[in-house]
N, C-alpha and C positions, 0 to 999 in steps of 0.2 A: 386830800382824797385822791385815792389811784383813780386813773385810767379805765380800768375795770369795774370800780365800783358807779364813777360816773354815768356809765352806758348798764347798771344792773347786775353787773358778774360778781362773782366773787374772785379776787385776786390771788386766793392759796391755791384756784384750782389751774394755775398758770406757772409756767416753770420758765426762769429766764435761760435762753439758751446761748443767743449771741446777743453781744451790743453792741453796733453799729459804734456809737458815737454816745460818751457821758456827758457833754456838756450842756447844759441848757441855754446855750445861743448858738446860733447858727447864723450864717450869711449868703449871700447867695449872687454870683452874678452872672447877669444873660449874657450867653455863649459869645456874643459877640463885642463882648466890652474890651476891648487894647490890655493888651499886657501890661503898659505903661499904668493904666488906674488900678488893676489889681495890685502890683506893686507899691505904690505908692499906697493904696490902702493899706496892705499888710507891714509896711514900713511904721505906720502912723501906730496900726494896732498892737505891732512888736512893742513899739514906743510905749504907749499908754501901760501894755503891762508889766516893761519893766521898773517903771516908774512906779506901781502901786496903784495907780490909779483905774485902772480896768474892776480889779477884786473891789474897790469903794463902790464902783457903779455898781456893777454888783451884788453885794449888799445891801444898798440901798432903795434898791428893786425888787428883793427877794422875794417880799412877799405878795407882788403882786404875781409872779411869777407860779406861787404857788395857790394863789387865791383866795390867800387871807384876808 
């Protein structure tokens, strides 16, 4: 179920214009976290996806994601 239809709208009377960002994860860290742990996080996360293993998790969460 859209977005729109959850809060009551109808979703055809809505036109995508820009989008931000496709993914459905996000991450997020306080301004003040050392460059050394975001690095190292994106190192790990580079990691896991090119391994394959990021798209399994992925998957395997899908649908709570969508609210099945």
């Amino acid at each position: 179920m859209s977005d729109a239809k959850l809060i009551g709208l109808d979703p055809d009377e809505f036109e995508i214009v820009y989008t931000v960002d496709s993914s459905d994860v996000s991450i997020a860290f306080h301004r003040n976290t050392p460059d050394w742990i975001i690095q190292k996080f994106q190192q790990a996360l580079d990691s896991i996806k090119n391994e394959g293993l990021y798209d399994l998790i992925l998957k395997k969460y899908e649908a709570f994601t969508r609210g099945d």
